[in-house]
C-alpha positions in Angstrom: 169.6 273.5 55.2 169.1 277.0 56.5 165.3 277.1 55.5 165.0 273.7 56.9 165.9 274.8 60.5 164.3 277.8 60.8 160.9 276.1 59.5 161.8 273.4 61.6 159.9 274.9 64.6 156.6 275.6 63.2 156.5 272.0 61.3 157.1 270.9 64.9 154.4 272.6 66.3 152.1 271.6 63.7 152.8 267.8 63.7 152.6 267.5 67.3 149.3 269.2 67.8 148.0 266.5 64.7 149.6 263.8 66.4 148.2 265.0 70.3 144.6 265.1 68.4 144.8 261.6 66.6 145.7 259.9 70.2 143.0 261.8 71.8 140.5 260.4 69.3 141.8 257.1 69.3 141.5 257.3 73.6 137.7 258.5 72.8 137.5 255.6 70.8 138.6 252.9 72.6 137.0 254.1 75.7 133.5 253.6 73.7 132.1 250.2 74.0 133.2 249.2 70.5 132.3 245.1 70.6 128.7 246.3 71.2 128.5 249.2 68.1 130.4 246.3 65.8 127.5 243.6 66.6 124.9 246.3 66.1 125.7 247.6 62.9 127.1 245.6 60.0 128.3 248.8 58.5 130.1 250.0 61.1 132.3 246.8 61.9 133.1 246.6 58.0 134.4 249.9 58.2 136.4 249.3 61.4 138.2 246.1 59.9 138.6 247.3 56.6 140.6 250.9 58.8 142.5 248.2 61.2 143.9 245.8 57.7 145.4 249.6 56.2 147.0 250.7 59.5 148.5 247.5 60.2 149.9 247.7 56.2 151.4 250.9 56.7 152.9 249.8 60.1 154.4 247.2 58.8 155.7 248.7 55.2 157.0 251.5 57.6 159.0 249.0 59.7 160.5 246.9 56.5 161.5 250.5 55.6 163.2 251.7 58.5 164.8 248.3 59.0 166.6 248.2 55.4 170.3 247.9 55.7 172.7 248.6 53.0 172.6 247.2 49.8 174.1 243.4 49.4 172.9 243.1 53.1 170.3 240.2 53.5 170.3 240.0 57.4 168.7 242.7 58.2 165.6 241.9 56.2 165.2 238.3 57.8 164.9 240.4 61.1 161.8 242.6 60.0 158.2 241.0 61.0 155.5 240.7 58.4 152.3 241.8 60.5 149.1 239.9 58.8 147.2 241.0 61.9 146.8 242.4 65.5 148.6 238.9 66.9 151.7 239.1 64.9 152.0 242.4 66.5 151.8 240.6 69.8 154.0 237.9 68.7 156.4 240.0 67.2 156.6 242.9 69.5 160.4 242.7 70.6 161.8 242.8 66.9 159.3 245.5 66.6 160.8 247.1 69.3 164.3 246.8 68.0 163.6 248.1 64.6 162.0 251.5 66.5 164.9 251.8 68.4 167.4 251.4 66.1 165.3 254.3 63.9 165.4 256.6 66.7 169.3 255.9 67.8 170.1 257.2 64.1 167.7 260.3 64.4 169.2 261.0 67.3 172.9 260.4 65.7 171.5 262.8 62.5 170.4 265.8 64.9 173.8 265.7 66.3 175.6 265.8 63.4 173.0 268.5 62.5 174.4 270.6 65.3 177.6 270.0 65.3 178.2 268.0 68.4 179.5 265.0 66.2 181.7 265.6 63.6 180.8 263.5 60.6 183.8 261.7 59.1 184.0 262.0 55.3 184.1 259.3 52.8 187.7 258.8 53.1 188.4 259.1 56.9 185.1 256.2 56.4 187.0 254.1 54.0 190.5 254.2 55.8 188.3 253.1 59.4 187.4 250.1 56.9 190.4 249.2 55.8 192.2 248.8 59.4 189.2 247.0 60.8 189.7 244.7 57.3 193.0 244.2 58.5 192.3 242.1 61.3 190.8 239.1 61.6 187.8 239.1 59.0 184.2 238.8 60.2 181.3 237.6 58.8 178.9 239.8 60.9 178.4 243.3 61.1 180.4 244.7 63.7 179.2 247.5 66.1 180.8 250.7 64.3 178.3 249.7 61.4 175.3 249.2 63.8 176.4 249.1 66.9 174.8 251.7 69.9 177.5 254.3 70.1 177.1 257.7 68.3 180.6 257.9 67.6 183.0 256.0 65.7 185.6 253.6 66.9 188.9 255.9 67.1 190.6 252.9 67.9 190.1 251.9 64.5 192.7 254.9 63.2 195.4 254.1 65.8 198.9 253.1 64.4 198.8 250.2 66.4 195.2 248.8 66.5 194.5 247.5 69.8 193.2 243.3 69.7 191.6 242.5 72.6 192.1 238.6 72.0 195.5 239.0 72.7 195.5 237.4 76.2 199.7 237.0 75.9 202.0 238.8 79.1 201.8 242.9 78.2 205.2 244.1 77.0 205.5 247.5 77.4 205.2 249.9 74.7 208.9 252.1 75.2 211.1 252.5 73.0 213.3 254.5 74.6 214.3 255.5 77.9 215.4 258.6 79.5 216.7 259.4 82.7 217.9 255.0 83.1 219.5 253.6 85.7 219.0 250.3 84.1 219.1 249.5 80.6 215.8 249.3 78.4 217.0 246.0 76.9 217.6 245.0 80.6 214.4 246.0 81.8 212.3 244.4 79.2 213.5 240.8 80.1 210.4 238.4 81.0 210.5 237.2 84.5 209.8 233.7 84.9 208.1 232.3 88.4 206.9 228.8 89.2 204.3 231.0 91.9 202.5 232.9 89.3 202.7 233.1 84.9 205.5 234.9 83.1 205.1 238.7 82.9 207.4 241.6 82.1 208.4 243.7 85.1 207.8 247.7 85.2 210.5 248.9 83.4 211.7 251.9 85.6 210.9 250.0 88.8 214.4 250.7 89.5 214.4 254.1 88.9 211.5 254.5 91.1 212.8 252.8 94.3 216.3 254.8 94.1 214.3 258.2 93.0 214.2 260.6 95.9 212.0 264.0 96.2 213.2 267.6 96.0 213.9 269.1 99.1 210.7 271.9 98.3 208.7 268.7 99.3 210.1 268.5 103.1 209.7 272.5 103.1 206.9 275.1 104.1 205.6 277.9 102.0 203.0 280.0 101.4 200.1 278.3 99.0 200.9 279.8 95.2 197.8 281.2 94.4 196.5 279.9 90.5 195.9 282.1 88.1 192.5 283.3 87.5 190.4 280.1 85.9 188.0 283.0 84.2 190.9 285.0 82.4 192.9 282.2 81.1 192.2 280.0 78.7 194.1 276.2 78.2 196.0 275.1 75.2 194.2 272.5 73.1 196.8 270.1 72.0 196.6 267.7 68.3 199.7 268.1 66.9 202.9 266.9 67.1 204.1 270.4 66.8 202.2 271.1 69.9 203.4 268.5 72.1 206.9 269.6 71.2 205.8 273.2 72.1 204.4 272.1 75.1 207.9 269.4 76.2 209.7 272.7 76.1 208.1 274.2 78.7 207.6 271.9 81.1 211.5 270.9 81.0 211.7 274.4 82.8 209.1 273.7 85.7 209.3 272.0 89.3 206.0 270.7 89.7 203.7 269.6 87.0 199.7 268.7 88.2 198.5 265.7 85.5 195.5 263.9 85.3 193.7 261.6 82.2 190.0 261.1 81.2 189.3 257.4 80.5 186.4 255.6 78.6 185.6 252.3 78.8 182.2 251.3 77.6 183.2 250.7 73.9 186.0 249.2 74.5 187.1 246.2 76.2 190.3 247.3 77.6 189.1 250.9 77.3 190.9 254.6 76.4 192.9 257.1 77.5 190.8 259.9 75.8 192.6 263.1 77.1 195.8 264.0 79.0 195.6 267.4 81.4 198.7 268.8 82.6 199.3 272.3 84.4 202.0 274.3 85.9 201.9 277.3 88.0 201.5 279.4 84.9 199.6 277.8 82.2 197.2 274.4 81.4 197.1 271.8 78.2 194.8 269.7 77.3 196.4 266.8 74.8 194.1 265.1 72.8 195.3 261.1 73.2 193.2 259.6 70.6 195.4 260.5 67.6 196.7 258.4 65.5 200.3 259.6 66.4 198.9 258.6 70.2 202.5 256.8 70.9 204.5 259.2 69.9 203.4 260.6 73.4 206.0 258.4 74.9 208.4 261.7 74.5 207.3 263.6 77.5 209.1 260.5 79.4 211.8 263.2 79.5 209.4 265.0 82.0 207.6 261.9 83.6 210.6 259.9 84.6 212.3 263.1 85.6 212.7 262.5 89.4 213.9 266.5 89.9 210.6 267.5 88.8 207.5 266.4 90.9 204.5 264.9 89.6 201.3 265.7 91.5 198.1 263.2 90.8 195.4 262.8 92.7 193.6 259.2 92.8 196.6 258.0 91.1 195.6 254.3 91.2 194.1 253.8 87.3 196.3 256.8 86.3 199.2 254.7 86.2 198.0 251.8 84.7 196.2 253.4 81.7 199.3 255.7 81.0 201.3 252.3 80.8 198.3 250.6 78.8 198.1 252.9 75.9 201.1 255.6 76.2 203.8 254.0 77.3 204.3 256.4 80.6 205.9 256.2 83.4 205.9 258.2 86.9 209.0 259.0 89.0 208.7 261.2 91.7 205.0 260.9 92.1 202.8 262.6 94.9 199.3 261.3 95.2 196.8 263.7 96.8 194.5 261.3 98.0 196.7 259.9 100.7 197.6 263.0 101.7 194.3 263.4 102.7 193.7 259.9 103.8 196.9 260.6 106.0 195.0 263.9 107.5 191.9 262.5 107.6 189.9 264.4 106.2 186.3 263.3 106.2 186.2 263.7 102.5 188.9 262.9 100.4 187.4 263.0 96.9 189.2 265.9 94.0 186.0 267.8 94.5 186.2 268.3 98.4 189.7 269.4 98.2 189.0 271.8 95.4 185.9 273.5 97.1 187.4 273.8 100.5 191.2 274.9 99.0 190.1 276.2 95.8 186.5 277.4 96.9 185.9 275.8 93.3 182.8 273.9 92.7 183.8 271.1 89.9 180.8 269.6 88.2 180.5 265.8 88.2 178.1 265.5 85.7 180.6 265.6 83.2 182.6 262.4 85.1 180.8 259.9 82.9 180.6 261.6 79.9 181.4 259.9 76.9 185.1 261.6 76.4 185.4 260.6 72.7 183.6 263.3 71.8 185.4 265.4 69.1 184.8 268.4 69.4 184.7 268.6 73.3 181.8 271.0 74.4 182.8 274.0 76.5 181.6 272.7 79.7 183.5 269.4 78.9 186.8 271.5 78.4 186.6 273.7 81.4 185.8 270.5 83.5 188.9 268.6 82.4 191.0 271.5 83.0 189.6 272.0 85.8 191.1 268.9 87.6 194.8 270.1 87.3 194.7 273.6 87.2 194.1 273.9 91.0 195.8 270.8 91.9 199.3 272.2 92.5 197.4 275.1 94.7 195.5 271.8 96.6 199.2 270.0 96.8 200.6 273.2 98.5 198.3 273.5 101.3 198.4 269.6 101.6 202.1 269.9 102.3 201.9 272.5 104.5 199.3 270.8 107.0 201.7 267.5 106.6 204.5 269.4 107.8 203.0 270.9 110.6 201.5 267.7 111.9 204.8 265.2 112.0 207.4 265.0 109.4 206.4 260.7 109.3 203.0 262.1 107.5 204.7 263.2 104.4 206.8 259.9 104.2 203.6 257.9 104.8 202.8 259.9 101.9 205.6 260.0 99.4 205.3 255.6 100.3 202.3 255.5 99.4 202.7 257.2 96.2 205.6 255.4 95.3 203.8 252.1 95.8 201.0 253.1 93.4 204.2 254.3 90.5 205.4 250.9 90.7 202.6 249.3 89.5 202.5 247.2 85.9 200.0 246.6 83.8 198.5 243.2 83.3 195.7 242.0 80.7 193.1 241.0 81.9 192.3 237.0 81.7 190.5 234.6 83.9 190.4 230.9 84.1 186.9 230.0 82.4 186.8 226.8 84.0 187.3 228.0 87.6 186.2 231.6 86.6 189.3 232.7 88.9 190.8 235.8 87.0 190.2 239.5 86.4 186.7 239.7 85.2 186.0 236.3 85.9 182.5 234.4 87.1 183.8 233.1 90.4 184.0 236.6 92.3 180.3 237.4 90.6 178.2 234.1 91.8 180.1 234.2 95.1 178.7 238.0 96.0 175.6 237.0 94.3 172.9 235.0 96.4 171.7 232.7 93.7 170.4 228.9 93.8 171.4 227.5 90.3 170.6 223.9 89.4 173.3 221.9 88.4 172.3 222.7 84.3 171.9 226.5 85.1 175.1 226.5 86.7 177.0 225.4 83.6 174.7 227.6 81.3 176.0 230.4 83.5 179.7 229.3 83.6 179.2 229.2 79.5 177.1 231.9 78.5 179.6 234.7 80.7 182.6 233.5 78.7 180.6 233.4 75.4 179.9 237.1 76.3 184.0 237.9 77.4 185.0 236.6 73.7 182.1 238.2 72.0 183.4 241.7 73.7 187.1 240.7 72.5 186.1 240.0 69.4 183.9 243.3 68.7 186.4 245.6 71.4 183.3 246.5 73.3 182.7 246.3 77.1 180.9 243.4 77.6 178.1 245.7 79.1 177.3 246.3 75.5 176.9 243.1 74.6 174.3 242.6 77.0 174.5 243.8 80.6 175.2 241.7 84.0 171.3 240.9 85.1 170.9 238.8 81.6 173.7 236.6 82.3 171.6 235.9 85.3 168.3 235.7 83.3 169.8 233.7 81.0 171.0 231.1 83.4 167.3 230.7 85.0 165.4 230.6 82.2 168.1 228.4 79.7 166.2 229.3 76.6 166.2 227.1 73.6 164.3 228.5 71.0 164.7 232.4 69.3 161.8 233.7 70.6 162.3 232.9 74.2 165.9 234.4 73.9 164.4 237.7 72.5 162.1 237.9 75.2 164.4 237.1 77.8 167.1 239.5 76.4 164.5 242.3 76.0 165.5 245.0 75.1 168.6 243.2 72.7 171.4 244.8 72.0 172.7 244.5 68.5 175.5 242.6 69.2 173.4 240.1 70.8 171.1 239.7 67.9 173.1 239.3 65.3 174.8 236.6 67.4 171.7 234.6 68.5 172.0 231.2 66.8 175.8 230.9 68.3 174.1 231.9 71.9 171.5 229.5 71.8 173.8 227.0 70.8 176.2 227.2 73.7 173.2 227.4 76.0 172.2 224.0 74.5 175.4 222.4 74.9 176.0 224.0 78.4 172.6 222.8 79.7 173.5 218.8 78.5 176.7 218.8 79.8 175.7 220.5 83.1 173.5 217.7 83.9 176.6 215.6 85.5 178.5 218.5 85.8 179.2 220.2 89.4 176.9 221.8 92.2 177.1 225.3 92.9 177.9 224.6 96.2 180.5 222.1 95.8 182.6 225.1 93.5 181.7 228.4 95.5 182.9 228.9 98.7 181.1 231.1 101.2 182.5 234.6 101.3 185.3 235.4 104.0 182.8 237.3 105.8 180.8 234.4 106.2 184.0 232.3 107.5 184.0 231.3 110.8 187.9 232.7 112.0 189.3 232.1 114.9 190.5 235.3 117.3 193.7 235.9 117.5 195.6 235.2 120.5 196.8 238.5 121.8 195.8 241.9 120.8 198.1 243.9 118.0 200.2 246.9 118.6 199.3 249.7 116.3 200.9 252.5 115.9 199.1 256.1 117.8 197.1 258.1 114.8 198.4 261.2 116.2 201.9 259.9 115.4 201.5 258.5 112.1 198.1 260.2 111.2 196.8 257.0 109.5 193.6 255.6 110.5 194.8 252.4 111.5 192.4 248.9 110.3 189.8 248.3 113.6 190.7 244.7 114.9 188.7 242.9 117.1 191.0 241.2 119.4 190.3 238.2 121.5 190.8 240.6 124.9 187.6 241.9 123.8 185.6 238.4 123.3 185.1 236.0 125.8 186.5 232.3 125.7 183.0 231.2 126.0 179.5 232.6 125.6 177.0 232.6 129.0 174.7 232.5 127.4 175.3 230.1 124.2 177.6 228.1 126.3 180.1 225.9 124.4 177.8 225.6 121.1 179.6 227.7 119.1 183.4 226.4 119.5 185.5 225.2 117.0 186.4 221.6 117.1 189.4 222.0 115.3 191.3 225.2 113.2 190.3 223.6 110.1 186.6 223.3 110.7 184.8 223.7 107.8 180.8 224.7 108.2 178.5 222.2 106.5 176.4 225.4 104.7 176.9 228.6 104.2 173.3 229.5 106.4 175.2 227.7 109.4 178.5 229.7 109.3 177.1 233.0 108.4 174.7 232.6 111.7 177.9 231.5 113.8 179.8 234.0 112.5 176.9 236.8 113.0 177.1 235.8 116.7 180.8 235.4 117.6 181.2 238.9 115.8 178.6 240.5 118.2 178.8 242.4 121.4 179.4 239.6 124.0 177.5 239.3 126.6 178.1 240.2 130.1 178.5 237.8 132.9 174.6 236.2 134.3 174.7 235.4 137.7 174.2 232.0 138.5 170.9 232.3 140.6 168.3 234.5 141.7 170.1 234.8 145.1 173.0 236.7 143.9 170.5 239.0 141.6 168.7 239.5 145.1 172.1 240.2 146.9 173.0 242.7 144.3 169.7 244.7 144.1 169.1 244.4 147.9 170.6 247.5 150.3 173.6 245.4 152.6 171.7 244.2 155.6 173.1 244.9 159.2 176.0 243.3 160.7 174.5 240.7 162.7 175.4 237.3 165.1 174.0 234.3 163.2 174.7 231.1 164.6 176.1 228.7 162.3 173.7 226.0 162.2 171.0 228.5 160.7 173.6 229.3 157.7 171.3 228.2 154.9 172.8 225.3 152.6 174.5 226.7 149.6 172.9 226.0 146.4 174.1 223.6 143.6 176.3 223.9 140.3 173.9 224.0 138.2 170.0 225.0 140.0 167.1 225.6 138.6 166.2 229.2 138.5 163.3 231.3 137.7 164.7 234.6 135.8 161.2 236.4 136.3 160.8 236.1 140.0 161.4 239.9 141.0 158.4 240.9 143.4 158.0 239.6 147.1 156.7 235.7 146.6 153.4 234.7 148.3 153.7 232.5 151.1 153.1 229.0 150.4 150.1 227.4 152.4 152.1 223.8 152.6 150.4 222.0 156.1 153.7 221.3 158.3 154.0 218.5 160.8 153.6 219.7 164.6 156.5 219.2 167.2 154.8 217.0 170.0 154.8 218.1 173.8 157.7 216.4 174.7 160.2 218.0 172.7 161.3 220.5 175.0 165.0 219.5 174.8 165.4 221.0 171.4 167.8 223.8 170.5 167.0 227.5 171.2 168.4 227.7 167.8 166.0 225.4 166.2 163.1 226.7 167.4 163.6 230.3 166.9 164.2 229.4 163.3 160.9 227.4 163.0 159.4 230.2 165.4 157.6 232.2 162.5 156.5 228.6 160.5 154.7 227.7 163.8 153.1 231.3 164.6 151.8 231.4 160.4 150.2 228.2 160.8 148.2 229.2 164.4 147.1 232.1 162.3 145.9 230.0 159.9 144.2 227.5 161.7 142.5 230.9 163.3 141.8 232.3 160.0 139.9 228.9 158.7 137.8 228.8 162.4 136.8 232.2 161.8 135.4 231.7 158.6 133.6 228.5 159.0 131.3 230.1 161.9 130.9 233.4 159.9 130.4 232.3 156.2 126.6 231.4 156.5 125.8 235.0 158.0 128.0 237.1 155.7 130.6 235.3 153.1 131.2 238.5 151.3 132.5 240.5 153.9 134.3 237.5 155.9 136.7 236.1 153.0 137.7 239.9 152.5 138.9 240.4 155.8 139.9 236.8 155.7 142.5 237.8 153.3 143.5 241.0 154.6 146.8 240.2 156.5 147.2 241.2 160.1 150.3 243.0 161.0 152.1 240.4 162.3 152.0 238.7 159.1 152.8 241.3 157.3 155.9 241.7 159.5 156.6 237.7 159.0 156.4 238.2 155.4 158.8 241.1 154.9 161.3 239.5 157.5 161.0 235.5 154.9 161.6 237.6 152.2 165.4 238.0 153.0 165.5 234.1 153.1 166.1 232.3 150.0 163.5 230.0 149.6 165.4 226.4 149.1 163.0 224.2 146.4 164.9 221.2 147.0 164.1 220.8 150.3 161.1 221.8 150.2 157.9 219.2 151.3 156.1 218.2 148.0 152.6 219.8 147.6 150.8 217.3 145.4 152.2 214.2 148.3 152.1 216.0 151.4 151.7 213.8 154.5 148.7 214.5 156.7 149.6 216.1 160.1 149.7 213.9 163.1 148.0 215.6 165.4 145.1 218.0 164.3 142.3 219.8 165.9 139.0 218.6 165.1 137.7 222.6 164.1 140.4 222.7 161.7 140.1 219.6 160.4 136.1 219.4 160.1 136.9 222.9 158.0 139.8 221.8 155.9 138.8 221.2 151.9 141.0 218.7 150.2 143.6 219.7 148.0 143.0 220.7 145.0 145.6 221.3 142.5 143.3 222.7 139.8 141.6 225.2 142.1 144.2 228.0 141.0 143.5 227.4 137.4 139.8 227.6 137.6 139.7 231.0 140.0 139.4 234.2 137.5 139.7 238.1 138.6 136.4 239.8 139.7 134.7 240.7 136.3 136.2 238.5 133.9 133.9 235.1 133.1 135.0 232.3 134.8 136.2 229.4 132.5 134.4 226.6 132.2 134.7 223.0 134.4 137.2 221.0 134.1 136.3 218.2 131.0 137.4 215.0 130.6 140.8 214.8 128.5 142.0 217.8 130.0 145.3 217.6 131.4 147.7 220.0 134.0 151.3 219.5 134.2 153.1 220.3 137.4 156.9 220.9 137.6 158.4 219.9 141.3 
């Protein structure tokens, strides 16, 4: 073995510089024009075939080779491709593929065993894992410690009490004793029944928890207990029974104990507690919790349950329900970290934020998702897990201390919180496969998803995800092993019905999945008949409650002041803030009753997109009261009442763009006659400036008739130049509202009565497409008017 690894590096050397030179040949080869040397020469293209037949032999004696299973074992060997030539290889590529991978997943398994990292089991330890996976219910399949992905044996397999994940019956918790009762055990193990909900068994020390109070060193300053040095000391590795009563002993004697767990879950469906940490203020252990003898744990309950002696977690959520799931643990006295710094609001409230800004220790999360079966743990590994509680009473100190000082109601949000998250019990997981309602179930999945599944693909879906959920209870692997969540999709869209569809659709397959293939294709087959009159996707999802269209509430809610209470209290969106109706949506958007239901889920996530915006200000109504706001506050003047301009309707027409001063509108206005000298001062003075404009333009048009022969150029410029009087008249209508529906109609104005015979000789019809055909100096002016070409005109 010894010469092995130390030739190991040359032999390395050697075959990757053969290997680097055959593909570089192979890439001179190929970029050659090979079709044109094989019709050229007979030779050569004998030679070439006869060189492609042997490599494709060897491939494919070298794949029935690596994809030999055990003796007596005939699957396997249906699996392997025979390659006759270059498109088998094509057709055949993804079981050519699996057989690769699978021969590299056991290298890779073989150079850590080399090494050390995996500890092989021997012969016995191999035969005894047999027997207790014999002892269930038998299979006629190989199951996934045989061939399955992981690297490292199923400890499960060893445990006294094997774990089935089929068993889908209400949890009864594992104690068999316990200390420090208020209640009996017999008492607390009694099933509850309840019409609202299915039978379970309650936690067994709930009692004990709501009637537990805190030591008073809780409600107390003191300076931070600095840790001991993390370089210097070294933890206690614990395996033994002997150990853990070592260990009991000296923790009866402290005051606060830090704990914390490292779960896996991949290879295994309800997942592993795979270590336990637990420090004081002078010393750390690490207890290995996938022992046989794993139960037996249930003696530090003495400590746990202790109510004198606090508990410090941090993140305590899962903590509690995976110490119920597999050890049989319970927490009184219990003080979570987190919401302490939820309750001080910290902008970071993660173990490794506290620890670098208390601790100034810099935790590694690489090692977060590490596979924690591992046996023996690396060093990095081990100084990572004891890393999490060997500062964490230092972090708790500090914590307390800033919770003090704040308000005393901080550290009794706190010590709520954690109580609330000690009383929690531990349920299996089970959904409802035909509602997919449930922990783990398809409802929540398709309604976060935005999928449009025919009826059929919808019930291949439904059937397919709880194929997978019993394959993973069967096999007590996370059903990411069996194949991950974007192949259920897959799977539903393409319904496959044949093998090598499913292969290619399930690329790369996982062995589970393979070995299972004929029972998957024939639930897809069954799912996709029966899904022709089965249900729409629609008609069982509901849209998502963000896409709900809720009603505000009716007055706003009083919530307590964070600098009392230090919790960051839920933002609500009140209906003080939201107006009754929208300016500018008007009443489109209101409910017709409180049990309005939107016909799609398009409709009332657009609804709900807009009632949840900013509202919008107040519009005014017309362009007056934009005028009167942007316009300086005129004079104080005497205006006589009749010249009070009539004030506009409900509901005018406006124009939102008119912001610069309006041209005057050339419409011809009927004369006063002679006569009518008994009319108002009032009334003339108003119509003073109408008569003065249209003197200057019966001016302006005499003018221009008797100088457009000599020079038209010059005389429509200064034609157009206003005079100062008009430019007076302008500025003084431009403080006038101009009223449109009184106005004299331009297309059907009258003639004038009386008319001077200058100004009428001069005067061009109107026409009302003169505008449209006049262009700006430069540009080309568009062409004529054609016939079928139409102008529409708004009064």
């Amino acid at each position: 073995m010894e010469s092995i690894a130390t030739n190991f590096s040359s032999f390395y050397e050697n075959l990757a510089t053969k290997v680097a030179r055959t593909v570089r040949i192979e890439g001179s080869i190929s970029s050659e024009d090979v079709n044109f040397h094989r019709s050229s020469s007979a030779e050569f293209s004998e030679s070439l075939d006869e060189q492609s037949e042997r490599l494709l032999a060897l491939s494919s004696s070298l794949i029935k080779v690596a994809a030999e299973a055990e003796p007596g074992d005939k699957r396997r060997k249906k699996g392997v491709p025979d390659l006759k030539n270059i498109e088998d290889v094509e057709y055949h590529w993804s079981r050519i593929v699996d057989v690769i991978d699978n021969l590299l997943e056991k290298a890779d398994t073989c150079l850590d065993e080399f090494t050390g990292i995996i500890k092989k089991l021997d012969p016995a330890q191999q035969a005894q894992a047999r027997e207790a996976a014999s002892r269930r219910e038998p299979r006629n399949f190989p199951t996934i410690y045989d061939y399955g992905p992981s690297k490292i044996p199923k400890p499960q397999l060893q445990f006294e009490r094997v774990p089935d994940a089929r068993d889908v019956s209400p949890f009864r918790p594992l104690l068999k004793s316990k200390p420090h009762a208020i209640v009996p055990l017999e008492q607390s193990l009694q099933m509850v029944q309840s019409d609202s909900q299915p039978a379970y068994y309650p936690n067994p020390y709930e009692a004990e928890i709501r009637a537990a109070g805190y030591p008073s060193s809780v409600y107390a300053t003191a300076p931070p207990v600095p840790p001991q040095p993390f370089e210097s000391t070294k933890a206690v590795w614990v395996d033994t029974l002997e150990g853990v009563s070592e260990m009991l002993a000296e923790l009866r004697k402290a005051k606060e104990i830090a704990v914390d767990l490292e779960h896996h879950d991949v290879h295994s469906y309800h997942g592993l507690v795979s270590l336990m940490q637990i420090s004081t203020r002078d010393k750390d252990w690490v207890i290995d919790t996938l022992q046989p003898w794993r139960e037996e744990l249930q003696q530090l309950n003495e400590v746990f349950a202790d109510p004198s002696i606090l508990k410090v977690f941090h993140g305590s959520s899962m903590d509690i329900i995976w110490l119920q799931r597999d050890l049989g643990l319970y927490i009184v006295g219990l003080f979570d970290t987190y919401h302490a710094a939820a309750a001080l609001e910290y902008p970071k409230r993660s173990l490794k934020y506290l620890l670098a800004k208390f601790a100034n220790f810099q935790a590694d999360k690489q090692y977060q998702m590490a596979d924690w079966r591992l046996r023996p743990l690396t060093e990095e590994m081990f100084n990572y897990a004891r890393a999490d509680t060997h500062f964490l009473l230092h972090v708790y100190d500090h914590l307390r201390n800033q919770l003090l000082e704040k308000s005393q109601n901080l550290i009794d949000y706190v010590l709520e919180h954690s109580k609330a998250e000690a009383l929690q019990r531990y349920e299996r997981p089970v959904y409802d496969a035909e509602t997919g309602q449930g922990s783990g179930g398809w409802y929540d999945l398709l309604a976060r998803s935005p999928v449009a599944f025919s009826r059929e693909q919808f019930a291949v879906f439904r059937a397919v995800h709880q194929w997978r959920d019993e394959v993973a209870r069967a096999e007590d692997e996370g059903v990411q092993c069996v194949f991950p969540k974007h192949f259920l999709f897959k799977l539903a869209m393409t319904m496959p019905l044949d093998k090598h569809t499913l292969f290619k659709t399930l690329s790369p397959m996982t062995p589970i999945a393979r070995s299972r293939a004929d029972s998957l294709l024939a639930v897809i087959k069954a799912a996709k008949i029966a899904g022709a009159n089965g249900p729409e996707l629609h008609e069982v999802i509901k849209p998502p409650k963000r896409f709900e269209a809720v009603a505000a509430p009716p007055t706003v809610p009083t919530t307590p002041d964070v600098e009392e209470t230090g919790i960051e209290q839920p933002r609500v969106v009140a209906s003080a803030l939201r107006a009754d109706s929208s300016q500018f949506w008007g009443g489109a958007l209101e409910q017709e009753s409180a049990s309005f239901v939107p016909p799609s889920t398009a409709l009332a996530a657009t609804q709900e997109a807009i009632r949840l915006s900013l509202p919008i200000p107040p519009m005014p109504s017309t362009i007056v009261e934009v005028r009167e706001k942007l316009a300086p506050a005129p004079a104080a003047t005497a205006t006589p009442a009749e010249s009070t301009p009539p004030s506009p309707p409900a509901n005018p027409v406006f124009t939102v763009k008119e912001v610069a001063a309006r041209r005057k509108r050339k419409a011809p206005v009927e004369a006063p006659p002679a006569s009518s000298s008994s009319t108002s001062s009032s009334a003339s003075s108003a119509s003073s400036s109408d008569a003065d404009d249209d003197d200057e333009e019966a001016a302006d048009s005499s003018v221009e008739s008797s100088v457009k022969e000599q020079s038209p150029k010059k005389t429509r410029t200064e034609a157009k130049r206003p005079s100062q009087g008009e430019k007076k008249n302008k500025n003084t209508q431009d403080t006038t509202p101009f009223d449109y529906n009184s106005a004299p109609s331009v297309l059907h104005a009258p003639k004038p009565a009386a008319e001077s015979t200058a100004a009428s000789s001069t005067r061009k019809p109107f026409n009302p497409y003169g505008k449209s055909l006049e262009a700006p100096s430069g540009v080309r002016k568009p062409r004529a008017e054609t016939a079928g070409r139409s102008y529409t005109f708004r009064r």
